[in-house]
Each structure stands twice: as structure tokens, then as C-alpha cells.
N, C-alpha and C positions, 0 to 999 in steps of 0.2 A: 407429122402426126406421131410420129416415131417417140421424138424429143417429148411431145404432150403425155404421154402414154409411160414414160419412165418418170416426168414429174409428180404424176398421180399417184403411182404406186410409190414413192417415195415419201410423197406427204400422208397414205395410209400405212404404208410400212411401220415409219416406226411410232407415233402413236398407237398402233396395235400391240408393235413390240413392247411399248412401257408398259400400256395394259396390262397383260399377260405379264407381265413382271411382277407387277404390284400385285396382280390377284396369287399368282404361286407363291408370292412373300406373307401373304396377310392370312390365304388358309392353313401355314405350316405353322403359325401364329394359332391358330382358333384351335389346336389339338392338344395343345400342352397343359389348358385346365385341366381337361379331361383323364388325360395323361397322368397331373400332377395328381389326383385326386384319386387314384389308382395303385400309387407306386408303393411297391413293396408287398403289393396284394398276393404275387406269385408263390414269393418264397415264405409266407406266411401259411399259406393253402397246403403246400407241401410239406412245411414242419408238423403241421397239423395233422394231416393224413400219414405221416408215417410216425407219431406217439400211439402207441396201441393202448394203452391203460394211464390218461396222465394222472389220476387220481389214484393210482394200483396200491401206496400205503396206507392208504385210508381204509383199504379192502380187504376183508381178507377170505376172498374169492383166490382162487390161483389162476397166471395167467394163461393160456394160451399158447400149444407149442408142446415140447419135449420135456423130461425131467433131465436132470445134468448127467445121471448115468447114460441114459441110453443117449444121449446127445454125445458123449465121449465116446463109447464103446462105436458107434457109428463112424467118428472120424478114426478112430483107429483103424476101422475096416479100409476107410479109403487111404487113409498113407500109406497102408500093409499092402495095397492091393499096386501103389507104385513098386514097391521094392522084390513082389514075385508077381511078374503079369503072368494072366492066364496063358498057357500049353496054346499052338495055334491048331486047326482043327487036325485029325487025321488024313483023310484024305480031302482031295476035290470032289468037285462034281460035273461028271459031266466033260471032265477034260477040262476046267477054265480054270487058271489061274497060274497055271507055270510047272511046265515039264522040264526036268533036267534030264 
């Protein structure tokens, strides 16, 4: 009984197994229209959302954002502010932070 019982599973083994072969071959096939008909949609989307004005000299509307002085006068704050960092506080509080 033994012997009958490995030959059955044998003759549905691999039948199942092409099966299942062919159908994992054939759906990885059915998505690359889809796919194809798709591509480049990403980096299109994205060019697109980060143009803020693509018609801007046609306009003469100003854009959006800082004028150039205060936009410079700002990073100089920030480069000045590497080269003298702020004084650290006076004291603690409360005792936390390191007694010598």
C-alpha cells in the first residue's frame, strides 16, 4: 500500500509542479503592459511638482519666496553664527548637568 500511495503522489506531484510553474511564468508576463504603459510616469510627476512658476517670464508677477538681500543677509547670520557659538548658559538647574 505503501509503494501505491508514493506512486500517486508522484504522478500528482509533478503535474502540479509544471502547473504552478507555468501559471507564476505567465502572470509575471500579464504586468509589464501595464507597467510599460506607465514608465517614466514617476520622475515626470516630480519634475513637475517641484517647477514653481514654469511660465514665470511670461509674468511679470514676482515669484514667491525672499528678495536676494534678505536671503543673503540671513545666511550670513547662519555662517557668523558657526564661527562665535552662543556663551553656554550660566548656571544649572536644579543641580543637573555636571558639578566640578
Amino acid at each position: 500500500m505503501d509503494t501505491k500511495l508514493k506512486s500517486i503522489s508522484r504522478t500528482i506531484f509533478w503535474p502540479l509542479l509544471l502547473a504552478m510553474a507555468l501559471t507564476a511564468g505567465l502572470s509575471g508576463c500579464a504586468l509589464t503592459p501595464h507597467l510599460d504603459a506607465h514608465w517614466g510616469e514617476s520622475v515626470r510627476n516630480a519634475q513637475r511638482h517641484q517647477t514653481l512658476h514654469p511660465l514665470l517670464r511670461n509674468e511679470h508677477d514676482e515669484p514667491e519666496g525672499m528678495d536676494g538681500r534678505a536671503a543673503e543677509a540671513l545666511m550670513n547670520r547662519y555662517y557668523k553664527s558657526f564661527e562665535d557659538p552662543p556663551k553656554p548658559a550660566a548656571g544649572t538647574v536644579g543641580g543637573i548637568g555636571g558639578g566640578r
